[in-house]
N, CA, C and O of each residue as an XYZ file, in Angstrom:
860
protein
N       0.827     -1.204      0.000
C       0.000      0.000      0.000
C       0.865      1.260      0.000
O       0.553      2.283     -0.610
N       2.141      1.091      0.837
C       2.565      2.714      0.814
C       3.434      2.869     -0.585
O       3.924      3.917     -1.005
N       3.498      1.635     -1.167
C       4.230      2.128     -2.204
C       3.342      2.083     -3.494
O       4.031      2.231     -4.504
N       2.058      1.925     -3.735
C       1.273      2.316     -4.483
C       1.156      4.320     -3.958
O       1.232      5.327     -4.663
N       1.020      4.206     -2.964
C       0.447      5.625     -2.484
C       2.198      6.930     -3.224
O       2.276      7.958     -3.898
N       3.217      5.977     -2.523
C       4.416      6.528     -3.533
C       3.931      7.127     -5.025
O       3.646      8.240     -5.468
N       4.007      5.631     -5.596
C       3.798      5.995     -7.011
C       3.074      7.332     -7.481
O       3.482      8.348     -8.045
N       1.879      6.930     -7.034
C       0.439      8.220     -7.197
C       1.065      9.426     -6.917
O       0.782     10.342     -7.689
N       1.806      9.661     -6.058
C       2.095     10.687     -5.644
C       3.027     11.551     -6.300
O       2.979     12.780     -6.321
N       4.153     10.566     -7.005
C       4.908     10.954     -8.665
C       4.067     11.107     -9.136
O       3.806     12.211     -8.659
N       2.955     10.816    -10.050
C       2.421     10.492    -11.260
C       1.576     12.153    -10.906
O       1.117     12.841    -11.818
N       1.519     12.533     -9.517
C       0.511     13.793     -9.836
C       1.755     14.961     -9.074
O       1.167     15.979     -8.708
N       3.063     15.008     -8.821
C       3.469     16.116     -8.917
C       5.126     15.564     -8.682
O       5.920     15.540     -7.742
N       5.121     15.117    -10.226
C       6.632     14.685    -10.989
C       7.846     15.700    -10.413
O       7.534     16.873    -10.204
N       8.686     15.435    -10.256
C       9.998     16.183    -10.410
C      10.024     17.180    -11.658
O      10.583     16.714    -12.651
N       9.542     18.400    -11.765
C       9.661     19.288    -13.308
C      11.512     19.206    -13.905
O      12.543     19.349    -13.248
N      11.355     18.979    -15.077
C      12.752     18.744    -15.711
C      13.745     20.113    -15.746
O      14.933     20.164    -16.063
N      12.841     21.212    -15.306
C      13.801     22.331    -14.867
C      14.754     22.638    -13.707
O      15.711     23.409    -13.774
N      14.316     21.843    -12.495
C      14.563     21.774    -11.349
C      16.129     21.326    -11.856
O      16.312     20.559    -12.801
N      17.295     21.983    -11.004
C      18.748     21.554    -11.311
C      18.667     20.227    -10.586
O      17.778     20.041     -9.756
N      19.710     19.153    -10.916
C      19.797     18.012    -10.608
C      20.174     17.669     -9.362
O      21.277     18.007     -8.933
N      19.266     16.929     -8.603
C      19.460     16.927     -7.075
C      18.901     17.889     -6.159
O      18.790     17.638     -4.959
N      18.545     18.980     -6.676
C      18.608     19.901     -5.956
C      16.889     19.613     -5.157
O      15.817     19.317     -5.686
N      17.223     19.835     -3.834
C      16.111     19.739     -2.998
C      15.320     21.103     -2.542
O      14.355     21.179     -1.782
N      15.968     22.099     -3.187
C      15.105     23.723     -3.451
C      15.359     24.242     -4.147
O      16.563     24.197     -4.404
N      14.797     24.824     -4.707
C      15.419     25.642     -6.366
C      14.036     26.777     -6.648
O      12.873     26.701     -7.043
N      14.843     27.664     -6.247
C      13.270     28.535     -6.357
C      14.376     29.656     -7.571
O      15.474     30.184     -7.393
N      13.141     29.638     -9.129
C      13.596     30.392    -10.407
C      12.759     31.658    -10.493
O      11.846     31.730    -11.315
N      13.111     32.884     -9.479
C      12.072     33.594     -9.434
C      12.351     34.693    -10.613
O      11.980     35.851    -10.803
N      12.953     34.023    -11.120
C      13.219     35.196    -13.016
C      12.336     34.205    -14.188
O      12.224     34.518    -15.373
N      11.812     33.085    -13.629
C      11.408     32.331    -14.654
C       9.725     32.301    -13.928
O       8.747     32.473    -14.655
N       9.592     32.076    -12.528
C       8.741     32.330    -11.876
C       8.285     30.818    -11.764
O       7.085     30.610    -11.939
N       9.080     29.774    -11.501
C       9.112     28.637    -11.066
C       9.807     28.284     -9.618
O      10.880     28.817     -9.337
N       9.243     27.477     -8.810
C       9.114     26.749     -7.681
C       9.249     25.541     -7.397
O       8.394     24.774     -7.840
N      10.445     24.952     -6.510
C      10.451     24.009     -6.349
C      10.845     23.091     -4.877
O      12.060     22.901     -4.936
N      10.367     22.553     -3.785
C      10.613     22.849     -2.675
C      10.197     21.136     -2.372
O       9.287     21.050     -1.547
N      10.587     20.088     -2.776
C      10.022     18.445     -2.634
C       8.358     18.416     -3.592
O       7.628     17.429     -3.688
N       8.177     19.388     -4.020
C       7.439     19.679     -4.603
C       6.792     20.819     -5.661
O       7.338     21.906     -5.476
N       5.887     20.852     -6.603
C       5.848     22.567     -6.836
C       4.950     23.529     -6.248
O       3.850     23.345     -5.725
N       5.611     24.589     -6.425
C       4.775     25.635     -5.676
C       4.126     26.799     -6.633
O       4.511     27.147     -7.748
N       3.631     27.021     -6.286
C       2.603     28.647     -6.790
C       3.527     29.300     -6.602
O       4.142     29.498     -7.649
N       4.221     30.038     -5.233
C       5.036     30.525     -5.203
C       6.152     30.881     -3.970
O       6.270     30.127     -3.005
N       6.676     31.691     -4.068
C       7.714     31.240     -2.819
C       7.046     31.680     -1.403
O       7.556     31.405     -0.316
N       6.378     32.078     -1.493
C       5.234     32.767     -0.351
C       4.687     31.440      0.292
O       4.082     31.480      1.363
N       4.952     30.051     -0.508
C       3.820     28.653     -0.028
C       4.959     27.880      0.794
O       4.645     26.866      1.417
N       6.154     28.306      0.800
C       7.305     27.603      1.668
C       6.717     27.774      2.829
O       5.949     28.617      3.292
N       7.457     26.368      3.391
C       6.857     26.592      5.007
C       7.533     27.932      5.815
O       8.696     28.299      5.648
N       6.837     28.394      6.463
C       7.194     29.124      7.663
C       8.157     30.705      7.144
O       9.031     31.402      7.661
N       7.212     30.710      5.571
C       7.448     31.956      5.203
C       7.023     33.102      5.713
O       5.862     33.097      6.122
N       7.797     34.348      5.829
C       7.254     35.008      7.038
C       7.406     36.826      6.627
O       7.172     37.876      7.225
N       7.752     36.570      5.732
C       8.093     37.910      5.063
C       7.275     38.662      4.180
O       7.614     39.743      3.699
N       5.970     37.967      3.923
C       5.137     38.590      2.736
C       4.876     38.144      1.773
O       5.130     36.982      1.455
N       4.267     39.029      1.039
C       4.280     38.821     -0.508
C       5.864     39.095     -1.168
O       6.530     40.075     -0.833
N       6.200     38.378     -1.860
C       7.727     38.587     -2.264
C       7.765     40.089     -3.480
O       6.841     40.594     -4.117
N       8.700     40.317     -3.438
C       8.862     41.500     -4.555
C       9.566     41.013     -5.511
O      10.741     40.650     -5.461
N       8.606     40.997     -6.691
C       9.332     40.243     -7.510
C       9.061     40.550     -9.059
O       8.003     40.200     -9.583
N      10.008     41.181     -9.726
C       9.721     41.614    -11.200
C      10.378     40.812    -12.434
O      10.690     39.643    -12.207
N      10.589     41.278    -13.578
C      10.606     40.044    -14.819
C      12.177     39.549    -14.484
O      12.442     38.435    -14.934
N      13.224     40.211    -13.772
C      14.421     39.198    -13.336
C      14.452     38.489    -12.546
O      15.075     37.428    -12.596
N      13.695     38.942    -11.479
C      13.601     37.882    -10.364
C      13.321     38.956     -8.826
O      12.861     40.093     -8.714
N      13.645     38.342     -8.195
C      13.330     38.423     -6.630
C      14.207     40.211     -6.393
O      15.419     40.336     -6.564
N      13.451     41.189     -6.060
C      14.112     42.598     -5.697
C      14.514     43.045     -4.184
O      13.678     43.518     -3.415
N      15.470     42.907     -3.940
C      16.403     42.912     -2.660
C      16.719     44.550     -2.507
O      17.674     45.121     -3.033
N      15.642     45.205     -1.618
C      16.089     46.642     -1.873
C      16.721     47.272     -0.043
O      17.098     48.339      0.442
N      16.575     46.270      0.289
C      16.882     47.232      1.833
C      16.224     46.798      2.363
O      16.634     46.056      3.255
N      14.886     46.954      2.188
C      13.499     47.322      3.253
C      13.283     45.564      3.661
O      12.707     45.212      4.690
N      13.766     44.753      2.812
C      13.009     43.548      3.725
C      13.687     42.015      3.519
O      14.053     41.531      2.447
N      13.729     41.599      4.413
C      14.538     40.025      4.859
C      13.564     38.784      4.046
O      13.216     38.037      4.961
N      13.229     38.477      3.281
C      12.204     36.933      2.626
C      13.045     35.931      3.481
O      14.194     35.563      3.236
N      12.216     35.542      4.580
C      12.800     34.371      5.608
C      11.675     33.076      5.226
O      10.497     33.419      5.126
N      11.837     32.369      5.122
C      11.265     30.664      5.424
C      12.265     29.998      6.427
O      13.288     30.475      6.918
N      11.576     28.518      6.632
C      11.813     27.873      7.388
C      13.122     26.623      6.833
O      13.581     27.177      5.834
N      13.718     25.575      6.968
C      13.763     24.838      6.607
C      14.228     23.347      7.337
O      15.327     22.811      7.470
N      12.560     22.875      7.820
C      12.935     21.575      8.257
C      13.021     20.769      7.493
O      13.391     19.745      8.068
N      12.837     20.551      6.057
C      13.266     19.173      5.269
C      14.581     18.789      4.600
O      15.077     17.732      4.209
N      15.004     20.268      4.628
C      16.626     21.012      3.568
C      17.476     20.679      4.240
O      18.248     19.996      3.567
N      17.724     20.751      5.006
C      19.026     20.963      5.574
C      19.193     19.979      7.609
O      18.767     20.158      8.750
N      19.919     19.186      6.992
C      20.315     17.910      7.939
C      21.711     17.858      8.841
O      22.027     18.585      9.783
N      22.464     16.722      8.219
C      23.408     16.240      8.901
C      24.465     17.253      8.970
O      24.811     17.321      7.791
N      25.312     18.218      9.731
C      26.506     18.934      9.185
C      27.522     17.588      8.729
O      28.479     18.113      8.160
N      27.628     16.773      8.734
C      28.437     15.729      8.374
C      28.102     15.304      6.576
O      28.860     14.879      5.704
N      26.880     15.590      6.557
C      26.477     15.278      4.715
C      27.327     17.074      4.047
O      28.288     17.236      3.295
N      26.382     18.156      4.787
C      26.550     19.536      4.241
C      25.295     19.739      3.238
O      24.178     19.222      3.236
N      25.968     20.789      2.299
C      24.907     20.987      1.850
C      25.733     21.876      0.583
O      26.951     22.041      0.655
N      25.235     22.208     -0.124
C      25.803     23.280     -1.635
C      24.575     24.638     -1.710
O      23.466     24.160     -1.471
N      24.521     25.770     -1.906
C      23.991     26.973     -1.853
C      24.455     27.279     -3.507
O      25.622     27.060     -3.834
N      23.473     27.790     -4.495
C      23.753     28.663     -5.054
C      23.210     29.546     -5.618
O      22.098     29.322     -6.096
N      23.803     30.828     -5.750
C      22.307     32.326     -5.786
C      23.092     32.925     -7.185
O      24.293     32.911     -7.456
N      22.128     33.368     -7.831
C      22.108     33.795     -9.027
C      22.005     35.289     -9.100
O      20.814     35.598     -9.067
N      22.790     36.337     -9.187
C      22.754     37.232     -8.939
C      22.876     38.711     -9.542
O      23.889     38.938    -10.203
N      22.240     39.407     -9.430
C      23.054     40.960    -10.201
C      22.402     42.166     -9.522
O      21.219     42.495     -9.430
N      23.602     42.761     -9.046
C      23.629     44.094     -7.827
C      22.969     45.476     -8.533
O      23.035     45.765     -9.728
N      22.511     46.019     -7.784
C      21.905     47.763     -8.599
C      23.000     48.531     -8.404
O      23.493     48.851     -7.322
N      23.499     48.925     -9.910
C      24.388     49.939    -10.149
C      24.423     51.003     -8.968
O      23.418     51.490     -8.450
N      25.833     51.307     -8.600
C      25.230     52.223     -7.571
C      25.528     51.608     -5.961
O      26.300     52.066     -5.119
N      24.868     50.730     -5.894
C      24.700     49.826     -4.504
C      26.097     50.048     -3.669
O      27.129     50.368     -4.259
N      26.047     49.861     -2.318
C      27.291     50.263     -1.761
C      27.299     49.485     -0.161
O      26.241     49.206      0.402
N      28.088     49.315      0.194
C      28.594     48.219      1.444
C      28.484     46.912      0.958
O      28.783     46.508     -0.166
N      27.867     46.063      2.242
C      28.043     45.032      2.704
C      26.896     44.416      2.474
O      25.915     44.969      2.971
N      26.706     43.426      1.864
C      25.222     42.832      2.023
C      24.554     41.056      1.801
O      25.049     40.284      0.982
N      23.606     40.760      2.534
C      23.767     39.117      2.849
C      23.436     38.798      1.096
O      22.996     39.873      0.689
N      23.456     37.965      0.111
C      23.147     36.833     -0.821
C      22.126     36.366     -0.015
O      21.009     36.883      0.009
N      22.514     35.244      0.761
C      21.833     34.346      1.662
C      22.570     34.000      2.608
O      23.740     33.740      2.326
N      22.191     33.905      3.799
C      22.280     33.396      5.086
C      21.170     32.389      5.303
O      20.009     32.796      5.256
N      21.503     30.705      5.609
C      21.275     29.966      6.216
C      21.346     29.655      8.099
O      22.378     29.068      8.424
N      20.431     29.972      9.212
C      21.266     30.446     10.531
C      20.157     29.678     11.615
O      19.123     29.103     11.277
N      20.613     29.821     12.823
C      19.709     29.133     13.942
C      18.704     30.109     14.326
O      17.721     29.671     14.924
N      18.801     31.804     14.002
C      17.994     32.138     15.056
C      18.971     33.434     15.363
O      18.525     34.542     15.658
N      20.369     33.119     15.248
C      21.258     34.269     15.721
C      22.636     33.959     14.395
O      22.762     32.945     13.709
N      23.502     35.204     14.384
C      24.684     35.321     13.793
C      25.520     33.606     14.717
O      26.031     32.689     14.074
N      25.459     33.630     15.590
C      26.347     32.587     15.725
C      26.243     31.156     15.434
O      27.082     30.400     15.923
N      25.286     30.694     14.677
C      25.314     29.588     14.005
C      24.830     30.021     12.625
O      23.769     30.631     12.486
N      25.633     29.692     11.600
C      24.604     30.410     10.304
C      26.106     29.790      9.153
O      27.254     29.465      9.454
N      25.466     29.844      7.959
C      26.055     29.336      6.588
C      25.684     30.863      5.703
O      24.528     31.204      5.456
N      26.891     31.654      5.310
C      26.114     32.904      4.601
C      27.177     32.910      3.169
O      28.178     32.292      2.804
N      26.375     33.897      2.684
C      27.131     34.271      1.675
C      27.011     35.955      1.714
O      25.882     36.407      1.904
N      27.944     36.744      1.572
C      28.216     38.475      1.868
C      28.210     38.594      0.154
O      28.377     37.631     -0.595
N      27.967     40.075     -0.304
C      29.066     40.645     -1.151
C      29.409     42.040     -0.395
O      28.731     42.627      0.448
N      30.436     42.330     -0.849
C      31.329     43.728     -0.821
C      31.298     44.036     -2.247
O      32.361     44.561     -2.580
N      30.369     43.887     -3.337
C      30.068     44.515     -4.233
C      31.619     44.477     -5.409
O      31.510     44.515     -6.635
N      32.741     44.409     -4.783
C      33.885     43.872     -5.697
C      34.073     42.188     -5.381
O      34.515     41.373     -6.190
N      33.649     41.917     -4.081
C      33.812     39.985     -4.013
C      32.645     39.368     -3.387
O      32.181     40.115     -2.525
N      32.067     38.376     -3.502
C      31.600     37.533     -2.767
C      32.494     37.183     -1.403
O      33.674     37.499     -1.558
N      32.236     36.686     -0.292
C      32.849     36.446      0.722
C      31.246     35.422      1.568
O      30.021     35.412      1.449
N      32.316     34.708      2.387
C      31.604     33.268      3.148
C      31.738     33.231      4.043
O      32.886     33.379      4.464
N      30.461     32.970      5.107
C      30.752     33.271      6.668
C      30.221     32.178      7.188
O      28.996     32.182      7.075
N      30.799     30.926      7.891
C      30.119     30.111      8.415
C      30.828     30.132      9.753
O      32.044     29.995      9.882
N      29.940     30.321     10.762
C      30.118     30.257     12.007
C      29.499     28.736     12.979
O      28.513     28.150     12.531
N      30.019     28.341     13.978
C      29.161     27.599     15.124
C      29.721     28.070     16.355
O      30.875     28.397     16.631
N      28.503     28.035     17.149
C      28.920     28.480     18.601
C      29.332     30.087     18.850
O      29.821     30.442     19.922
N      29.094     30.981     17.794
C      29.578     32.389     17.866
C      31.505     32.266     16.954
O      32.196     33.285     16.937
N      31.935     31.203     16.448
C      33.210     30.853     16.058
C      33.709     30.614     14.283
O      33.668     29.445     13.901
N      34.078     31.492     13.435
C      34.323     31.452     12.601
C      34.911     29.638     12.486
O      35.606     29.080     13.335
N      34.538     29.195     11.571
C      34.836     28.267     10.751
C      35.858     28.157      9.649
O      36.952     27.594      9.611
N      34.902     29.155      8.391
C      35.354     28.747      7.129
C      34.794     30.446      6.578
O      33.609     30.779      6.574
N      35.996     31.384      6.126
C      35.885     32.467      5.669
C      36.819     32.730      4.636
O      38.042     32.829      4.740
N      35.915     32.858      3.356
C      36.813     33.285      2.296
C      36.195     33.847      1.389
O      34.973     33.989      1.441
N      37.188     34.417      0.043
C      36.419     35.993     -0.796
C      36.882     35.456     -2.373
O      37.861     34.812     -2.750
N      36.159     35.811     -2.820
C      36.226     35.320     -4.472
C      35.589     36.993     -5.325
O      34.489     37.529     -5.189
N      36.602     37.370     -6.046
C      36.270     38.723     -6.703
C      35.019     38.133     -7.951
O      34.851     37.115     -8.622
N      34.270     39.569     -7.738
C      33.218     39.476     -8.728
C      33.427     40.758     -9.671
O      33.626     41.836     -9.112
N      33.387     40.689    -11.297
C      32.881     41.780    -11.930
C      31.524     42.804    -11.446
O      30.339     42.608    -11.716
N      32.186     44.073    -10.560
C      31.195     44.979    -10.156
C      30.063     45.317    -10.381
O      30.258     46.493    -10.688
N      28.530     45.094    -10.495
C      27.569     44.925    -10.631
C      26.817     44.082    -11.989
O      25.676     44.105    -12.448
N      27.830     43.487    -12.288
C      27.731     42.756    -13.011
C      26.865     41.511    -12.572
O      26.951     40.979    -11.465
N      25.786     41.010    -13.869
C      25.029     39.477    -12.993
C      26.372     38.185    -13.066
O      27.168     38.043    -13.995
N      26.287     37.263    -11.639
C      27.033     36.459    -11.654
C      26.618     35.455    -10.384
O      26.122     35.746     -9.296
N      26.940     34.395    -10.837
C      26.820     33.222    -10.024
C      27.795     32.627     -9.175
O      28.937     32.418     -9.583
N      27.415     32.331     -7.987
C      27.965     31.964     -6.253
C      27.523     30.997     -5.786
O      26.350     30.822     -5.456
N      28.654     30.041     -5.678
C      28.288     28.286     -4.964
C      29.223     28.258     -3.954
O      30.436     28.451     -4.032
N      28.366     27.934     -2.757
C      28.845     27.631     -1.101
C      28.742     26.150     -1.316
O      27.856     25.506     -1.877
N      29.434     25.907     -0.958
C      29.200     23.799     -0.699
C      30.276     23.945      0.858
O      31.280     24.647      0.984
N      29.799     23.255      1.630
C      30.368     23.075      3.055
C      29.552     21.904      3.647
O      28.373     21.556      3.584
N      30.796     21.388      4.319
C      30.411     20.013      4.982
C      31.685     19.922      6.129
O      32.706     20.548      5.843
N      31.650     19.127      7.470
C      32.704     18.763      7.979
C      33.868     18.801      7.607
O      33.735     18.057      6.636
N      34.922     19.075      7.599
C      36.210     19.169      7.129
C      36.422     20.027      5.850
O      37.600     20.216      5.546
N      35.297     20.675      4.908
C      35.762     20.418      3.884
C      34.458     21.496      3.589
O      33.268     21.223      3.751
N      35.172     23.131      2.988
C      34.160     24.334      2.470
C      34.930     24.331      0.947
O      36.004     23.817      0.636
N      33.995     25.079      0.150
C      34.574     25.646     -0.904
C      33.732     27.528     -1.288
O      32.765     28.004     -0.693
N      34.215     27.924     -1.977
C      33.739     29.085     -2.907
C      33.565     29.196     -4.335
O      34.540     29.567     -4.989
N      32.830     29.019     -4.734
C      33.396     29.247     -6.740
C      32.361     30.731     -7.366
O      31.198     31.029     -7.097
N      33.036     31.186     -7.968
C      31.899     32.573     -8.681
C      32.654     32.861    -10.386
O      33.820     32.940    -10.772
N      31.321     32.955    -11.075
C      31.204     33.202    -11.811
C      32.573     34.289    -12.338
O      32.626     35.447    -11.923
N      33.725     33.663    -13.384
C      34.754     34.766    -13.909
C      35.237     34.785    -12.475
O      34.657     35.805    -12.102
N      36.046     34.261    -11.191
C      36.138     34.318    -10.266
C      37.088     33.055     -9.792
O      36.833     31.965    -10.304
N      38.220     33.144     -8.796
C      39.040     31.932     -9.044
C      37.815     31.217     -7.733
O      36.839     31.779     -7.234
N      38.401     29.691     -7.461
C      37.646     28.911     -6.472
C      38.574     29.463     -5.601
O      39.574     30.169     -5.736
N      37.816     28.817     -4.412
C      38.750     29.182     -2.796
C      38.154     27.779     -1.590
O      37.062     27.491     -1.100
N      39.008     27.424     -1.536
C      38.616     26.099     -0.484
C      39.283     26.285      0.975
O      40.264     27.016      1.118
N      38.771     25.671      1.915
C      39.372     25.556      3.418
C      38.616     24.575      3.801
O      37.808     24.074      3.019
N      38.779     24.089      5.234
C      38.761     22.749      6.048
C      38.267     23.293      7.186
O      38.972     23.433      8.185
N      36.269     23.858      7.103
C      36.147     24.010      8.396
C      35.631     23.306      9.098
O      35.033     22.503      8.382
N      35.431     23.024     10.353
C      35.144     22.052     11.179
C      33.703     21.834     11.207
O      33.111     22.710     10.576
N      32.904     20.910     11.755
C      31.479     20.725     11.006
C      30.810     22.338     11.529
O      31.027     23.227     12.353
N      29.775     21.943     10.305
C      28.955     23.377     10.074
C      27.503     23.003     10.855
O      26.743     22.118     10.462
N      27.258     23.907     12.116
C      25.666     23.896     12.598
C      24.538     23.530     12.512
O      23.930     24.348     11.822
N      24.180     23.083     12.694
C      22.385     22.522     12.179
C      21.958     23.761     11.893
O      22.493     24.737     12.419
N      20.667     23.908     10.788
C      20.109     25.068     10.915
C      18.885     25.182     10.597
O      18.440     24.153     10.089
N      18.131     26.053     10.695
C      16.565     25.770     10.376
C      15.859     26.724      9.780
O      14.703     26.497      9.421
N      16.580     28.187      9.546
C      15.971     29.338      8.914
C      16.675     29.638      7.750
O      17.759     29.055      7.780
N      16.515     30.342      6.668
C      17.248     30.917      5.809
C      16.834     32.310      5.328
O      15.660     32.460      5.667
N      17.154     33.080      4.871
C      17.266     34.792      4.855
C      17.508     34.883      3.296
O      17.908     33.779      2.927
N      17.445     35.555      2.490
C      17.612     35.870      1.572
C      17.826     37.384      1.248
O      16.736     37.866      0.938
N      18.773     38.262      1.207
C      18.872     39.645      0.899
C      19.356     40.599      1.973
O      19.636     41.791      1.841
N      19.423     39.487      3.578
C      19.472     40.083      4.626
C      19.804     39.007      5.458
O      19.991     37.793      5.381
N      19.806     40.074      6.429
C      19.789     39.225      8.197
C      18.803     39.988      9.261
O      19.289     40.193     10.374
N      17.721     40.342      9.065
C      16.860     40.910      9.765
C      17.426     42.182      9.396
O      18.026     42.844     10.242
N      17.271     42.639      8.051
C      17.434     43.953      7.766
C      18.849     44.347      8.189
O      18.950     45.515      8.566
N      19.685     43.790      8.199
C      20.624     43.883      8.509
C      21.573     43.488      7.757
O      21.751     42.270      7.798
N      22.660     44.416      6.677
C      23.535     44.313      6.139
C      23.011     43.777      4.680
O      23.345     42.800      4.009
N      22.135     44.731      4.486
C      21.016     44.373      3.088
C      21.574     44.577      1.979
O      22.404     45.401      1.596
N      20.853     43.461      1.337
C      21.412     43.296     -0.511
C      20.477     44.359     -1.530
O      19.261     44.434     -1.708
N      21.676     45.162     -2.124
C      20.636     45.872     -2.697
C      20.450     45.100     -4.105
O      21.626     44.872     -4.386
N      19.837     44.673     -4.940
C      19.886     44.001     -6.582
C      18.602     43.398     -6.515
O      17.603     43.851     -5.956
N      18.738     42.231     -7.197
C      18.092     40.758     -7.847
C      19.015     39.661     -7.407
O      20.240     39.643     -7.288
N      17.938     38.597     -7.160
C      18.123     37.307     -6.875
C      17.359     36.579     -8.228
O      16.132     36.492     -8.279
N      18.036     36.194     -9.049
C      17.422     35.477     -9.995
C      16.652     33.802     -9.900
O      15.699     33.156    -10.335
N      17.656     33.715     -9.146
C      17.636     31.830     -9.280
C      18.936     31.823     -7.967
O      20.100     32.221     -7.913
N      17.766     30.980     -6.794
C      18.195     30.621     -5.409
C      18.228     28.785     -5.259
O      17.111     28.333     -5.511
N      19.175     27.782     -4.938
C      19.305     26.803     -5.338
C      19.789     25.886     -3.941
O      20.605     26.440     -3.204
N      19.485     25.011     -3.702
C      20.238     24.197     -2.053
C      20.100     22.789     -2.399
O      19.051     22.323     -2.845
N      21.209     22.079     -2.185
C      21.328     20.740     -2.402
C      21.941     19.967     -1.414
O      22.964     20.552     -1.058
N      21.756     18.743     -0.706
C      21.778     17.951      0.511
C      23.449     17.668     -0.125
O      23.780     17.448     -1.290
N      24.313     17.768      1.117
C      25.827     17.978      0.474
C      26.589     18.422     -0.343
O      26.021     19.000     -1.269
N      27.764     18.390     -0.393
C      28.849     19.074     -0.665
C      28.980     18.691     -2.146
O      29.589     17.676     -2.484
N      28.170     19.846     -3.365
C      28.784     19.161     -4.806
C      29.981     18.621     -4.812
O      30.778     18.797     -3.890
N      30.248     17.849     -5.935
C      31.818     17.826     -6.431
C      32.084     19.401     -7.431
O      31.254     20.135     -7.965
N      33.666     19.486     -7.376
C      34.190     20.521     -8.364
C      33.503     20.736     -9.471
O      32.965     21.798     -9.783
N      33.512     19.286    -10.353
C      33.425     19.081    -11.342
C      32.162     19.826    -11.516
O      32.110     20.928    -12.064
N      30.952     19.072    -10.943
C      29.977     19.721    -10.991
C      28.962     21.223    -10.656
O      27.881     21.723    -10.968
N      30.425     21.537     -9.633
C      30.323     22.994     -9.637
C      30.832     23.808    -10.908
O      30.475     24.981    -11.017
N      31.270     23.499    -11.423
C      32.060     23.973    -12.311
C      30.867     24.014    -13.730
O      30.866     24.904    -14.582
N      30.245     23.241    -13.710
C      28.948     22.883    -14.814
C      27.936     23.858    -14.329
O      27.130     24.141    -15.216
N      27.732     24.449    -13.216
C      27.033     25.658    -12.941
C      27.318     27.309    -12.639
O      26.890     28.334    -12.108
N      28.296     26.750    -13.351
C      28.790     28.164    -12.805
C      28.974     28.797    -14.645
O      29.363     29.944    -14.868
């Protein structure tokens, strides 16, 4: 019986062939596709979304200051011993200036969290546990230019890769459990000004190779 009930349950909401491979979230908010173990209407139907109606025009998701798009994630994100791969699709508003989150993956506070920064000339990676840097490193980006950013981190073993951008690897010690994720912010805090095109999370640490095929 439960594996008839399986089946049925493919047959009425298939894996869409857009969804990147493996990937257990993939939200295409420039294409205006959803994908979360299932599809969605829209990113507003994630669990324990808490931020609104999203702002969202023909590139994708608009990161202006004013607001944090938080969900939940109890199905995403597991073992720090598996990890996990992050990747955000991106392009900054001419102009834009400081410091600002991509995405932050976090417990609740800065001291457990999986992020991604730009400084508008690099991407940079902040994974903390216990209030304790881990795994911090910076990969230059063409200045407001659109470009793509893959976090993969697991126990022993982070990387960086960006778009026109060299890789950057280190060995940080396991990465936090976590259960929230942020997109554009940290509670308004240290805000992305641009577009988020295409936001992506996969259960462990890609290989190179295959980072390298997305980028």
């Amino acid at each position: 019986m439960r594996l008839a009930l399986s089946a049925d349950a493919l047959r009425h909401n298939p894996r869409p062939r857009w969804v990147l491979a493996g990937a257990a979230l993939d939200l295409d908010f420039e294409a205006g596709r959803y994908w979360a173990g299932s599809s969605l209407n829209g990113p507003e139907d994630l669990p324990g979304w808490t931020a609104g109606a999203p702002l969202i025009n023909g590139d994708g998701l608009v990161c202006n200051g004013a607001t944090a798009w938080r969900a939940a994630l109890p199905a995403w994100v597991r073992s720090p011993d598996e990890g996990l791969t992050i990747r955000a699709d991106v392009t900054e508003t001419p102009g834009a200036q400081g410091v600002g989150y991509l995405v932050i993956l976090h417990g609740g506070s800065l001291a457990d969290r999986i992020a991604m920064l730009t400084t508008r000339a690099a991407v940079s990676t902040r994974v903390t546990r216990d209030g304790s840097e881990t795994f911090t490193t910076a990969s230059a980006v063409n200045t407001y230019a659109r470009y793509s950013a893959i976090l993969g981190v697991k126990t022993g073993e982070g990387s960086l890769a960006v778009t026109g951008g060299s890789a950057a690897a280190g060995t940080p010690v396991a990465p936090p459990y976590l259960g929230l994720f942020e997109i554009g912010s940290f509670n308004a805090s240290l805000p992305l000004n641009g577009v988020i095109h295409r936001l992506t999370l996969w259960h462990g640490r890609l290989s190179d190779s295959l980072v390298g095929s997305l980028l």
